[in-house]
PDB file of N, CA, C and O in Angstrom:
ATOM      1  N   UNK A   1     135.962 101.015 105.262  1.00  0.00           N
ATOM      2  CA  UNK A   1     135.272 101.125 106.534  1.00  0.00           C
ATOM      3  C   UNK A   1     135.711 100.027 107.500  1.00  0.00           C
ATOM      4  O   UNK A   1     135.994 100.277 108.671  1.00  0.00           O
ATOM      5  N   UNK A   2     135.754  98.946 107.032  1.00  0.00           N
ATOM      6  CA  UNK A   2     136.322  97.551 107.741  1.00  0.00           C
ATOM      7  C   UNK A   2     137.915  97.477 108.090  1.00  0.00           C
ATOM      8  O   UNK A   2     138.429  96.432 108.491  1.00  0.00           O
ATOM      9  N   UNK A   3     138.764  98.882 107.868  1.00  0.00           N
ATOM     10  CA  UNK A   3     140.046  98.710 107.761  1.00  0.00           C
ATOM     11  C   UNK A   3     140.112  99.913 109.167  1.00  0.00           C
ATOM     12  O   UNK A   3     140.773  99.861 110.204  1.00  0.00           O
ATOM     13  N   UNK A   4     139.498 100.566 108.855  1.00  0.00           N
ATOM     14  CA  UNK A   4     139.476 102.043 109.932  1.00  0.00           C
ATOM     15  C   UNK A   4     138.765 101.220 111.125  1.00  0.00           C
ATOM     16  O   UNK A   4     139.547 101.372 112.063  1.00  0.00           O
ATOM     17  N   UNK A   5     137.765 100.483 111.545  1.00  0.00           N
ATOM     18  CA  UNK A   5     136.969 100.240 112.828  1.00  0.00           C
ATOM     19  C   UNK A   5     138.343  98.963 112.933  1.00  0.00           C
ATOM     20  O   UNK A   5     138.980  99.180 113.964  1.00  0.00           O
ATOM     21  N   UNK A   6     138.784  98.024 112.324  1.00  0.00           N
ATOM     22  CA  UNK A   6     139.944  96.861 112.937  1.00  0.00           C
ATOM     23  C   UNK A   6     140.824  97.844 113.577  1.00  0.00           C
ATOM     24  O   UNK A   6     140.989  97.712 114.790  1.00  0.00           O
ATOM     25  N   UNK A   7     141.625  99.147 112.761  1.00  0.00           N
ATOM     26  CA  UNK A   7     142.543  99.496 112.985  1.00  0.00           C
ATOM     27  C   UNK A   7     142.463 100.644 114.213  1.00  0.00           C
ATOM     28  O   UNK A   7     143.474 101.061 114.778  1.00  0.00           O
ATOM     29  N   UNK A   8     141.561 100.937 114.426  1.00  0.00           N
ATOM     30  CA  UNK A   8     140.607 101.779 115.730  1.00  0.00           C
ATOM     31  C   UNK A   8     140.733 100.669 116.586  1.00  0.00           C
ATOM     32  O   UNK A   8     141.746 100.834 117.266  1.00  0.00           O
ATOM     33  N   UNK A   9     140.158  99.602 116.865  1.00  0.00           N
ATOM     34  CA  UNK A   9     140.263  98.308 117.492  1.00  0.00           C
ATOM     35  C   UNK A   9     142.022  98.193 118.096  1.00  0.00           C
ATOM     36  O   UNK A   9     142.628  98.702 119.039  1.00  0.00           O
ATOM     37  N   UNK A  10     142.297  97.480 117.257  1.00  0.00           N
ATOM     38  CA  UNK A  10     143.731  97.998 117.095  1.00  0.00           C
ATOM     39  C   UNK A  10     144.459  98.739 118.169  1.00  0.00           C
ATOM     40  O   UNK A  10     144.968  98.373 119.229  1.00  0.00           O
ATOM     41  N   UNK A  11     144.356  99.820 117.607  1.00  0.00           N
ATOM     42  CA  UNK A  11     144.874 101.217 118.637  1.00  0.00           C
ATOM     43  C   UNK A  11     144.371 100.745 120.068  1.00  0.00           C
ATOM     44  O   UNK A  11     145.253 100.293 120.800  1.00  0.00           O
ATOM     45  N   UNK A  12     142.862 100.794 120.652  1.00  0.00           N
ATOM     46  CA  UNK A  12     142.792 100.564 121.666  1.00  0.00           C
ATOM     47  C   UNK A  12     143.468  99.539 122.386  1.00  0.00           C
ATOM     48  O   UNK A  12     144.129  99.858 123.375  1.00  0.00           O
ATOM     49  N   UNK A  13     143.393  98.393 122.036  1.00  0.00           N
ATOM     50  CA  UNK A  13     143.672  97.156 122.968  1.00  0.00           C
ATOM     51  C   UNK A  13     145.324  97.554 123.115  1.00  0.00           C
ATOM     52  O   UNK A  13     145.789  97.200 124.199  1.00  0.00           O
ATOM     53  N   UNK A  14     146.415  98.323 122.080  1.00  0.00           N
ATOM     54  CA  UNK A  14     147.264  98.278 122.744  1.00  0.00           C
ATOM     55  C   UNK A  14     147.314  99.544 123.816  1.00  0.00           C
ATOM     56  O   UNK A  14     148.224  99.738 124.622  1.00  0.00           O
ATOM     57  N   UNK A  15     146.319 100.229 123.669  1.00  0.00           N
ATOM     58  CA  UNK A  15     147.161 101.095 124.773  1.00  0.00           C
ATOM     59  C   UNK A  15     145.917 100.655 126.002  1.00  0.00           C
ATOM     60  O   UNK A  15     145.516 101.439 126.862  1.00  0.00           O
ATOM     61  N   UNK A  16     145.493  99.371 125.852  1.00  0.00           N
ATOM     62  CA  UNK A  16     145.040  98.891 127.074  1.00  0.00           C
ATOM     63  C   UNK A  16     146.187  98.113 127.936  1.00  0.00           C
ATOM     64  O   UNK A  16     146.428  98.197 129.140  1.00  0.00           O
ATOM     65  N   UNK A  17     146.735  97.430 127.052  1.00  0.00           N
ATOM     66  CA  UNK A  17     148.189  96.758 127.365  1.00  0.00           C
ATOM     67  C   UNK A  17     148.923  97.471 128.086  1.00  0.00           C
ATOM     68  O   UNK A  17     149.314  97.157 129.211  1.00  0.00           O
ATOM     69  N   UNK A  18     149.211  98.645 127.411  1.00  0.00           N
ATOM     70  CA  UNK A  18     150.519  99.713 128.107  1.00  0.00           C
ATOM     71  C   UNK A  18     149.934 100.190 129.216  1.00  0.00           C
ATOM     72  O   UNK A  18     150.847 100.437 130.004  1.00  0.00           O
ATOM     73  N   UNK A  19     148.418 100.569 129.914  1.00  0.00           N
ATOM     74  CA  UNK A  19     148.150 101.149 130.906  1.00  0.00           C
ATOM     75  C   UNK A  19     148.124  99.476 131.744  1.00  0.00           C
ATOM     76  O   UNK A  19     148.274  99.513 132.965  1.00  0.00           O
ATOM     77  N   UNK A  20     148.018  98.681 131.368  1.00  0.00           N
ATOM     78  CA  UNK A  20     147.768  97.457 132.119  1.00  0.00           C
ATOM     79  C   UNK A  20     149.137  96.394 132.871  1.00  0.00           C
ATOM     80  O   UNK A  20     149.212  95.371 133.551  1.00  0.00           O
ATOM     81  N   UNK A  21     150.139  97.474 132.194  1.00  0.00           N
ATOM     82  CA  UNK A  21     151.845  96.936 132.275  1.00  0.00           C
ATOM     83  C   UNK A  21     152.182  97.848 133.271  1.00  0.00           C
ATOM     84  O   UNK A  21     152.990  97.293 134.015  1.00  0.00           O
ATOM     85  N   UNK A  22     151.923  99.097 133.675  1.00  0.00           N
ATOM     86  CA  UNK A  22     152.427  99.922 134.540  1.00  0.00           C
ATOM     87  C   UNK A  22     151.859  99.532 135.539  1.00  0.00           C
ATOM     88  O   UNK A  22     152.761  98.904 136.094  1.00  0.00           O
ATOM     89  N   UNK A  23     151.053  99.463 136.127  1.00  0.00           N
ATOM     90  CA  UNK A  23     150.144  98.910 137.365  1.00  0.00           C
ATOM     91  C   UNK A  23     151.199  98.503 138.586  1.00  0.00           C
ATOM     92  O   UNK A  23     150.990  99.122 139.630  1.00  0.00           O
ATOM     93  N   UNK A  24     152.064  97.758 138.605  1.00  0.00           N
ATOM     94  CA  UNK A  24     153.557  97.322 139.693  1.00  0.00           C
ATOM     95  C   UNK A  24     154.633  98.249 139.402  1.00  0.00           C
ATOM     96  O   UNK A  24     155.648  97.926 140.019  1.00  0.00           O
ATOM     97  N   UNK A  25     154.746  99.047 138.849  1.00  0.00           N
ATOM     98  CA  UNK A  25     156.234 100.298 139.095  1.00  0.00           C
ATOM     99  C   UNK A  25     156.637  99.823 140.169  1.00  0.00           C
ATOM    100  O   UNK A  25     157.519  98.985 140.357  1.00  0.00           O
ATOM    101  N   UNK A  26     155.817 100.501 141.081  1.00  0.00           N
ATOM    102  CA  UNK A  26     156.379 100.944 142.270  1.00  0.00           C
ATOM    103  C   UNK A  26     156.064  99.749 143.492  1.00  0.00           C
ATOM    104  O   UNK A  26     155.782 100.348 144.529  1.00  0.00           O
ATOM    105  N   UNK A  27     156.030  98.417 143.666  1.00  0.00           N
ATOM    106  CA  UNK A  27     155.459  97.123 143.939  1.00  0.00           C
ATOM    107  C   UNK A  27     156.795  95.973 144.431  1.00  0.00           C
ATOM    108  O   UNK A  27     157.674  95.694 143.615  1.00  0.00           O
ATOM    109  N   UNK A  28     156.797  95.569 145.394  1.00  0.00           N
ATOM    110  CA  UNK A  28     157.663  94.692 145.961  1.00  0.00           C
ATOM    111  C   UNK A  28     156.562  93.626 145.231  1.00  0.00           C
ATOM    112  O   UNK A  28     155.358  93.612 145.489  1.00  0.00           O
ATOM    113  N   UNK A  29     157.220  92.769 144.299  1.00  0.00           N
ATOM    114  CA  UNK A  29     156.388  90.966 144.290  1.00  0.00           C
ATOM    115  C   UNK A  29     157.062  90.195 145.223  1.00  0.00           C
ATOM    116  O   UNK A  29     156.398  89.192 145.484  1.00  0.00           O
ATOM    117  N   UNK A  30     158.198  90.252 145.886  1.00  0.00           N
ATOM    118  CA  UNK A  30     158.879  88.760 146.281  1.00  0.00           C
ATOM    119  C   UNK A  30     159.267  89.336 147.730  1.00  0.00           C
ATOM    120  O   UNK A  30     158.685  90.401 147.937  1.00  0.00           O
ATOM    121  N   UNK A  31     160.076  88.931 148.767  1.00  0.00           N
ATOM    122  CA  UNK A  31     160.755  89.174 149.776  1.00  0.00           C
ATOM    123  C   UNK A  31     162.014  88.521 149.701  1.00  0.00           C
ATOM    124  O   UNK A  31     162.198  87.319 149.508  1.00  0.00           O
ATOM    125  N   UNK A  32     163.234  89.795 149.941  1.00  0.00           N
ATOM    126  CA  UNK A  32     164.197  88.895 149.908  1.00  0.00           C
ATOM    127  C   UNK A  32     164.818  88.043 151.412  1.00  0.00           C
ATOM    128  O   UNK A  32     164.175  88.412 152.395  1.00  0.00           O
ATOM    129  N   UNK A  33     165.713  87.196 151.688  1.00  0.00           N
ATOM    130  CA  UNK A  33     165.415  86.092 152.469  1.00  0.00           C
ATOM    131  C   UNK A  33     166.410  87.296 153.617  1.00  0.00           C
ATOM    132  O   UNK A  33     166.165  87.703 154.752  1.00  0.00           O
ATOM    133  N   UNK A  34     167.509  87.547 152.710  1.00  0.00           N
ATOM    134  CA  UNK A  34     168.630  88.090 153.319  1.00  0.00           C
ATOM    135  C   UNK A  34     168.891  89.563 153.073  1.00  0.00           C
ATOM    136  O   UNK A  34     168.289  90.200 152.208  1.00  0.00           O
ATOM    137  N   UNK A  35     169.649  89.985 153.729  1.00  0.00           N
ATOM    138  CA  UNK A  35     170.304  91.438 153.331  1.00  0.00           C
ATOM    139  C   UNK A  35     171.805  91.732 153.579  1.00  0.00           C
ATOM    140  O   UNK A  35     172.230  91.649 154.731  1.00  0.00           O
ATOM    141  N   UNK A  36     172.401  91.976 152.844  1.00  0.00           N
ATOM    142  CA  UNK A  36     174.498  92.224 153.190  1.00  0.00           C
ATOM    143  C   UNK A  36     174.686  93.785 153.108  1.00  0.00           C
ATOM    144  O   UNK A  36     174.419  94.583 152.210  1.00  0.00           O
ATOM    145  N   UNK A  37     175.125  93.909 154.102  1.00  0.00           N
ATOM    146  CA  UNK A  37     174.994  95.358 154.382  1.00  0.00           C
ATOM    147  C   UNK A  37     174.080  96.205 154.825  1.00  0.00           C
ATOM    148  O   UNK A  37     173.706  97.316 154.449  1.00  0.00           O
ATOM    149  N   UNK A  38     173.714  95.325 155.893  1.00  0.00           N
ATOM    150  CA  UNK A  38     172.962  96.344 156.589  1.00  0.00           C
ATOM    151  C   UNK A  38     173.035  97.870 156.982  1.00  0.00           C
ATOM    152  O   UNK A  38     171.997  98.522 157.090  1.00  0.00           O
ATOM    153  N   UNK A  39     174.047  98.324 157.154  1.00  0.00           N
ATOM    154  CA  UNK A  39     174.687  99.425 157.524  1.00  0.00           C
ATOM    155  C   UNK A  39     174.187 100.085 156.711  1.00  0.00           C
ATOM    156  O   UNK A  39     173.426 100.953 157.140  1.00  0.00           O
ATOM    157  N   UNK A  40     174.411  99.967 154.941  1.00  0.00           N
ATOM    158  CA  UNK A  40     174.343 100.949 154.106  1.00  0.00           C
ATOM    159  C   UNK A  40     172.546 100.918 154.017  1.00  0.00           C
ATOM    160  O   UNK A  40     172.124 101.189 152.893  1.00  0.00           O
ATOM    161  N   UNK A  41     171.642 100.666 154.912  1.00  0.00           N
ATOM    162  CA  UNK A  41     170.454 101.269 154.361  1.00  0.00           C
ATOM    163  C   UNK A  41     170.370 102.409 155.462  1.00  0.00           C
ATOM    164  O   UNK A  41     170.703 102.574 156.636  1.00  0.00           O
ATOM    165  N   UNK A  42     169.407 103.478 153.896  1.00  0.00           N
ATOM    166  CA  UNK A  42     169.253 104.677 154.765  1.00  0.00           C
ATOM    167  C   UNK A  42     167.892 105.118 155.073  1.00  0.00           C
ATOM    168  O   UNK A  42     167.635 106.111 155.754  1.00  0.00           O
ATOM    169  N   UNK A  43     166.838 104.156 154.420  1.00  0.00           N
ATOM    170  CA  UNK A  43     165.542 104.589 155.071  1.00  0.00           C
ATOM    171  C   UNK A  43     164.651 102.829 154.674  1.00  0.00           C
ATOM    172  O   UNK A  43     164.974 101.769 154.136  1.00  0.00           O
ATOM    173  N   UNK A  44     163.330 103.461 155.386  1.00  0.00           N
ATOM    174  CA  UNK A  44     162.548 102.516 154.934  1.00  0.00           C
ATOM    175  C   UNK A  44     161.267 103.133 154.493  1.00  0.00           C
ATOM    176  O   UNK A  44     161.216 104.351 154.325  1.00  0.00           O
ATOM    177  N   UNK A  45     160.144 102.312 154.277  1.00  0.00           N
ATOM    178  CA  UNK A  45     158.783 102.622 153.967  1.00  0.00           C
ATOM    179  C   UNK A  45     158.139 101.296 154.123  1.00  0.00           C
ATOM    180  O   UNK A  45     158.791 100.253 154.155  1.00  0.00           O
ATOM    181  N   UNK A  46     156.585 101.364 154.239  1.00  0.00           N
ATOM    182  CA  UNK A  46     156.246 100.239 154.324  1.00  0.00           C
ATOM    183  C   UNK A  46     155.137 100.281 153.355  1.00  0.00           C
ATOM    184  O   UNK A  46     154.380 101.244 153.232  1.00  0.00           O
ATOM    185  N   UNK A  47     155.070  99.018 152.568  1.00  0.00           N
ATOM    186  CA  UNK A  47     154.068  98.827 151.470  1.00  0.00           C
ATOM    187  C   UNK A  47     152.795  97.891 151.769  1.00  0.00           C
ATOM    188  O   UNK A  47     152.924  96.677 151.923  1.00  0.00           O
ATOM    189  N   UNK A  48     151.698  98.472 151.831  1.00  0.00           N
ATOM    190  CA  UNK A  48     150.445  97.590 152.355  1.00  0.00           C
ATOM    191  C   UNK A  48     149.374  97.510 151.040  1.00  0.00           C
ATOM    192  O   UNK A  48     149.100  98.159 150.031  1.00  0.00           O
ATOM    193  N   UNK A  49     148.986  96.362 151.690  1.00  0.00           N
ATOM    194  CA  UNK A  49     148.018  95.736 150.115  1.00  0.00           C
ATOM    195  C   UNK A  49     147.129  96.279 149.828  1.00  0.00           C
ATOM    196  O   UNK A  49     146.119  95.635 149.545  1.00  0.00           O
ATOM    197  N   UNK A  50     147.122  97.936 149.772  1.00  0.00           N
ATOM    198  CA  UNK A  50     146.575  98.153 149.021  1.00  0.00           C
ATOM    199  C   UNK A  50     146.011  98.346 147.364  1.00  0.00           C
ATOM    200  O   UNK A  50     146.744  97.696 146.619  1.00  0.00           O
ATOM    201  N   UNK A  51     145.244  98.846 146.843  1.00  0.00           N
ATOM    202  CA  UNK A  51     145.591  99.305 145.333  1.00  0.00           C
ATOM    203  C   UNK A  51     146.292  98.496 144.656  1.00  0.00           C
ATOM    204  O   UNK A  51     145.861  97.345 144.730  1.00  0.00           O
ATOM    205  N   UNK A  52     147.439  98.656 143.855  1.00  0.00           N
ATOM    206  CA  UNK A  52     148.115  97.566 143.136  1.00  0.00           C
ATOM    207  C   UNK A  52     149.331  96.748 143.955  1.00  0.00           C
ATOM    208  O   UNK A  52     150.006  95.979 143.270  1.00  0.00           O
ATOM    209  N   UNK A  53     149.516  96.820 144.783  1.00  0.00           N
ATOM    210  CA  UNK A  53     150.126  95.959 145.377  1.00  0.00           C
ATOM    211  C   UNK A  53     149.636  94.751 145.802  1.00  0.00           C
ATOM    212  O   UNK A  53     148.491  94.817 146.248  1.00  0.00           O
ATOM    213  N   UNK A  54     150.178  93.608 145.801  1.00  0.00           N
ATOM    214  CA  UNK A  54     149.787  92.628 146.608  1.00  0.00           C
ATOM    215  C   UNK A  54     150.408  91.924 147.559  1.00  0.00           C
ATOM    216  O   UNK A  54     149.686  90.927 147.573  1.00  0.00           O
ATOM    217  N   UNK A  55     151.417  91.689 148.543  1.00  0.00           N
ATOM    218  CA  UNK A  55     151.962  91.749 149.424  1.00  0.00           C
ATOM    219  C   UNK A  55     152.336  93.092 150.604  1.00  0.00           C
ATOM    220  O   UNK A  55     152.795  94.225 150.465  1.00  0.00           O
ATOM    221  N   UNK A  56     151.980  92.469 151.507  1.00  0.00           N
ATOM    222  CA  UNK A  56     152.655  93.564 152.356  1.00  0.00           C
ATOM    223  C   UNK A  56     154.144  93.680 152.851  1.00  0.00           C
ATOM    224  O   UNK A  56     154.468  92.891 153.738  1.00  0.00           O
ATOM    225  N   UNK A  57     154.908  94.392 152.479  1.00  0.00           N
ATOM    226  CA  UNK A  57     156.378  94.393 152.682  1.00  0.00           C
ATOM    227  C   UNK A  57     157.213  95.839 153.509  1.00  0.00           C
ATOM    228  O   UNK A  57     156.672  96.938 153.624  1.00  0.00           O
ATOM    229  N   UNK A  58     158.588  95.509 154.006  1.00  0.00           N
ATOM    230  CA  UNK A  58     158.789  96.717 154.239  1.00  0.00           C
ATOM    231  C   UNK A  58     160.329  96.659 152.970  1.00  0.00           C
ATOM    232  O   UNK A  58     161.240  95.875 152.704  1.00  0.00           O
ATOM    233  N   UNK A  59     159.753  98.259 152.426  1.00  0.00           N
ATOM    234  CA  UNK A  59     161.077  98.339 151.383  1.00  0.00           C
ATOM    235  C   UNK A  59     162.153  99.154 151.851  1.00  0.00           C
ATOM    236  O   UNK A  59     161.964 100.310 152.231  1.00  0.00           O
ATOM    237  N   UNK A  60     163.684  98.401 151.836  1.00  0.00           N
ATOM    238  CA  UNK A  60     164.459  99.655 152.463  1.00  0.00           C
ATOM    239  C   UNK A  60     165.020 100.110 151.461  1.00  0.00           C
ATOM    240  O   UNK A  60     165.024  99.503 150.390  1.00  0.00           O
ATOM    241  N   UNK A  61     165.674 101.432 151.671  1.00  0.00           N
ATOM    242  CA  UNK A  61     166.131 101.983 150.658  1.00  0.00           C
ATOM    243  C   UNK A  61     167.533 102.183 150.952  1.00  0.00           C
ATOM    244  O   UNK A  61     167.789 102.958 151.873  1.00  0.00           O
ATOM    245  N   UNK A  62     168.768 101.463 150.156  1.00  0.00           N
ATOM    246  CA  UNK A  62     170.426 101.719 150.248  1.00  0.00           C
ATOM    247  C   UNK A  62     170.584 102.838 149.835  1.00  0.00           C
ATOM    248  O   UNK A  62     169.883 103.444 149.025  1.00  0.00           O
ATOM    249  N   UNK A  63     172.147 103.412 150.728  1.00  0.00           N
ATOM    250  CA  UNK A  63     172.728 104.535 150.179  1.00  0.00           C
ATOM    251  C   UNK A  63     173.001 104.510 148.748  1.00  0.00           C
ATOM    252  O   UNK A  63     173.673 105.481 148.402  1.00  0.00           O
ATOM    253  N   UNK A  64     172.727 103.797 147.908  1.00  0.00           N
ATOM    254  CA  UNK A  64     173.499 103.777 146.765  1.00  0.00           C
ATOM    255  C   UNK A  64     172.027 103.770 145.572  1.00  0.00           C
ATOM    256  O   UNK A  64     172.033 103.636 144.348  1.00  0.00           O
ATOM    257  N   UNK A  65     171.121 103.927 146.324  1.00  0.00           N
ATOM    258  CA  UNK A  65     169.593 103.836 145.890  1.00  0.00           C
ATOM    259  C   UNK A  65     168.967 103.007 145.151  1.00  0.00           C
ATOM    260  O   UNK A  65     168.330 103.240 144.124  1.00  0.00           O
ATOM    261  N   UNK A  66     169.223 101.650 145.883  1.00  0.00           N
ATOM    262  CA  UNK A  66     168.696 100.532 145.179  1.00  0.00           C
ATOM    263  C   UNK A  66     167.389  99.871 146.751  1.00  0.00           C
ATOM    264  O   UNK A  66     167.608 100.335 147.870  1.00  0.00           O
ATOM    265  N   UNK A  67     166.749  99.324 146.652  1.00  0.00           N
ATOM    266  CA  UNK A  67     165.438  99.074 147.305  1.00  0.00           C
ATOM    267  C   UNK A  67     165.432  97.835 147.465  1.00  0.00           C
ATOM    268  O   UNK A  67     165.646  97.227 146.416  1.00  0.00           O
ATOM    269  N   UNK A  68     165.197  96.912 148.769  1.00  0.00           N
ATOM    270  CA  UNK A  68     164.646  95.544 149.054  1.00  0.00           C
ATOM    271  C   UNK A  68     163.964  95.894 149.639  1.00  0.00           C
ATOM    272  O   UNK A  68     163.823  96.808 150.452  1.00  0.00           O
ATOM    273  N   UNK A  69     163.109  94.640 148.983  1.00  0.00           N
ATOM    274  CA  UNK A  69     161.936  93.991 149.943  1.00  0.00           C
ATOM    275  C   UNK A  69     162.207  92.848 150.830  1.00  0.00           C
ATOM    276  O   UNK A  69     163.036  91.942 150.746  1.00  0.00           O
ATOM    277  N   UNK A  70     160.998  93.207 151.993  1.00  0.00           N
ATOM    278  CA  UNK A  70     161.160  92.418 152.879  1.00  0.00           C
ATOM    279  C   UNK A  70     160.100  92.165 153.678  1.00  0.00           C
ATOM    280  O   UNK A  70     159.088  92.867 153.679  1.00  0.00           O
ATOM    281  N   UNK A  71     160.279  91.087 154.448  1.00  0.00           N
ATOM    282  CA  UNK A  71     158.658  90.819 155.054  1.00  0.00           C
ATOM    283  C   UNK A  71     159.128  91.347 155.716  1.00  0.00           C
ATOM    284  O   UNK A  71     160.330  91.533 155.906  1.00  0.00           O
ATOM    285  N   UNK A  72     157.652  91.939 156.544  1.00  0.00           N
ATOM    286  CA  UNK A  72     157.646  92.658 158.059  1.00  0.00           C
ATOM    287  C   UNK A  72     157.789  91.684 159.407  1.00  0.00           C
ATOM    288  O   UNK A  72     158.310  91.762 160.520  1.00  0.00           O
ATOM    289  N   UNK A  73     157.035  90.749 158.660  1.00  0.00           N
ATOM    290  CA  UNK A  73     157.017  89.511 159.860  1.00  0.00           C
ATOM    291  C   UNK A  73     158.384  88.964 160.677  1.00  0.00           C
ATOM    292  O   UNK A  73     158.323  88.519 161.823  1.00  0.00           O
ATOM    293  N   UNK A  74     159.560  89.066 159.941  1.00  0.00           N
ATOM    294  CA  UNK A  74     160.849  88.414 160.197  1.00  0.00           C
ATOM    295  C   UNK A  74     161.469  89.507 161.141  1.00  0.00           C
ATOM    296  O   UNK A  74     161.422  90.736 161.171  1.00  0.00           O
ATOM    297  N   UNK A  75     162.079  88.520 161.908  1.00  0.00           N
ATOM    298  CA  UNK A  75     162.807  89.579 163.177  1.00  0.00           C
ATOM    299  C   UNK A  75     163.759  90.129 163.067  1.00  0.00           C
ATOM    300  O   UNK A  75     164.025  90.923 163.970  1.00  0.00           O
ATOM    301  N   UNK A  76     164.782  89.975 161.863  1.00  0.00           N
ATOM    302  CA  UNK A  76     165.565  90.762 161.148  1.00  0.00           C
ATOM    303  C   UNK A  76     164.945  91.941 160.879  1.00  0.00           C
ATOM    304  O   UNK A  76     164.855  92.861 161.691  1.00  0.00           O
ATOM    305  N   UNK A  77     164.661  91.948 160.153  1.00  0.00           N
ATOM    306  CA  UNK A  77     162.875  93.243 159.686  1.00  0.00           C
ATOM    307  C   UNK A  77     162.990  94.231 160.661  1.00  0.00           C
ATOM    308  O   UNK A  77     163.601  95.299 160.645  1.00  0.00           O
ATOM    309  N   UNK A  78     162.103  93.548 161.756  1.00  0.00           N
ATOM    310  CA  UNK A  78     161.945  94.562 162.930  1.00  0.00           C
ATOM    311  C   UNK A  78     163.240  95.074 163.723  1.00  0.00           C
ATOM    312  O   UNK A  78     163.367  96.214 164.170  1.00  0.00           O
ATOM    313  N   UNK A  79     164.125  94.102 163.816  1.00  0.00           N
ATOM    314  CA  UNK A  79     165.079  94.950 164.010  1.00  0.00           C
ATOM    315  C   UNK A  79     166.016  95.941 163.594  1.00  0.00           C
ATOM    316  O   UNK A  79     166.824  96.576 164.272  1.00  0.00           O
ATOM    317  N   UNK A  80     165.725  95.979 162.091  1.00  0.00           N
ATOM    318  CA  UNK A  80     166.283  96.876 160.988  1.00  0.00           C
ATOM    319  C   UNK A  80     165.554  98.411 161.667  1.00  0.00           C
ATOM    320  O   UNK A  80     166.107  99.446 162.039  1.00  0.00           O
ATOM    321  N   UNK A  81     164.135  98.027 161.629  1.00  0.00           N
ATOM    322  CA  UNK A  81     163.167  99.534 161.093  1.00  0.00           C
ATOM    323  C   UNK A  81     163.167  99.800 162.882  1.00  0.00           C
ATOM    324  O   UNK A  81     162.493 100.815 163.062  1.00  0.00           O
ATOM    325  N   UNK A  82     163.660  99.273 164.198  1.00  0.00           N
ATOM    326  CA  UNK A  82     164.451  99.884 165.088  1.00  0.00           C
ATOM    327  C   UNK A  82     165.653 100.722 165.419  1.00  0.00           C
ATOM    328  O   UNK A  82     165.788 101.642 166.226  1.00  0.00           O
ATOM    329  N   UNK A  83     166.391 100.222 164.678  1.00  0.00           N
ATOM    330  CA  UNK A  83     167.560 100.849 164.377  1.00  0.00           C
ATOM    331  C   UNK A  83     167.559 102.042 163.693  1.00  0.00           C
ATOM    332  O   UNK A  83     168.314 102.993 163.897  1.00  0.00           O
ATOM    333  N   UNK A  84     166.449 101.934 162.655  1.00  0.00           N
ATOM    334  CA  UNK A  84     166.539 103.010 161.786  1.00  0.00           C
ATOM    335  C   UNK A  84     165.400 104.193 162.399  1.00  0.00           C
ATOM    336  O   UNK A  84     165.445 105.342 161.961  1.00  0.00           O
ATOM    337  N   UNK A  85     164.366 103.782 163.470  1.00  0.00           N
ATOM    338  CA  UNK A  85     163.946 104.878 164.342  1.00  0.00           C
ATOM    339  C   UNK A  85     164.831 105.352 165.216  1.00  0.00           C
ATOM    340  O   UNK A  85     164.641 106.497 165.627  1.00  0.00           O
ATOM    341  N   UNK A  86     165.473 104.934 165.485  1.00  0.00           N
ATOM    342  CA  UNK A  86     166.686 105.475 166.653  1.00  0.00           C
ATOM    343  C   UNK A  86     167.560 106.218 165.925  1.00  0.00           C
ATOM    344  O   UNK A  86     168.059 107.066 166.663  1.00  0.00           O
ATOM    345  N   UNK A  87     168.002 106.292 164.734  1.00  0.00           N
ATOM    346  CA  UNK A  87     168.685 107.271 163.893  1.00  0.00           C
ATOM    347  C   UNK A  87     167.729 108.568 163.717  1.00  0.00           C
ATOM    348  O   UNK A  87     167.983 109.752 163.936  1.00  0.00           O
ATOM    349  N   UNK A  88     166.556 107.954 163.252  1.00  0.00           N
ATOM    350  CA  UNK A  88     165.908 109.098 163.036  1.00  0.00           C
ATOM    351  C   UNK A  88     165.577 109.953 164.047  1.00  0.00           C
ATOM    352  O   UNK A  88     165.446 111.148 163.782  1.00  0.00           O
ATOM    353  N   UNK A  89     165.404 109.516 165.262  1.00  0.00           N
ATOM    354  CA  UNK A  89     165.026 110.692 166.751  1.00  0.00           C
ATOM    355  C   UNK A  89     166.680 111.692 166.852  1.00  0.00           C
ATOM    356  O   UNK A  89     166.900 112.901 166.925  1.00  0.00           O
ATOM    357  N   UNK A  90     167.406 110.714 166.818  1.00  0.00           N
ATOM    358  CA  UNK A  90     168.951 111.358 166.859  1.00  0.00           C
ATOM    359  C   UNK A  90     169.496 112.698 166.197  1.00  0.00           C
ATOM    360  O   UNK A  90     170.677 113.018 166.333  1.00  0.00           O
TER     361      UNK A  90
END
């Protein structure tokens, strides 16, 4: 009886772990300072603190489908997600 309720025990806490590890998938933690190649991004999105996120960032997405983060605040930033409305009306 003492082997079945540990090992019940057990079971739970790890698959508290595994639901408790997915939570940032999809989550910018950092901002990067710089970007090389500007050219090759082909979209953006913007991530707000909601839910599991905790920073607000804008993530762009490269042709080659890899994703930075970035603050919104920096004037690089804004001038990126200009550029990339002016493609998009086009």
């Amino acid at each position: 009886m003492k082997f079945q309720a540990l090992f019940f025990l057990l079971i739970l806490a790890c698959m508290y772990l595994s639901l408790a590890q997915g939570s940032y998938g999809n989550c910018c933690l950092g901002y990067n300072r710089k970007l090389k190649g500007k050219k090759n991004i082909e979209s953006y999105r913007m991530q707000e603190t909601d839910g599991d996120c905790n920073i607000r960032a804008v993530v762009f997405t490269m042709k080659t489908g890899r994703t930075v983060c970035a603050n919104p605040e920096h004037a690089w930033v804004q001038k990126q997600i200009e550029i990339l409305k002016k493609k998009m009306q086009n």
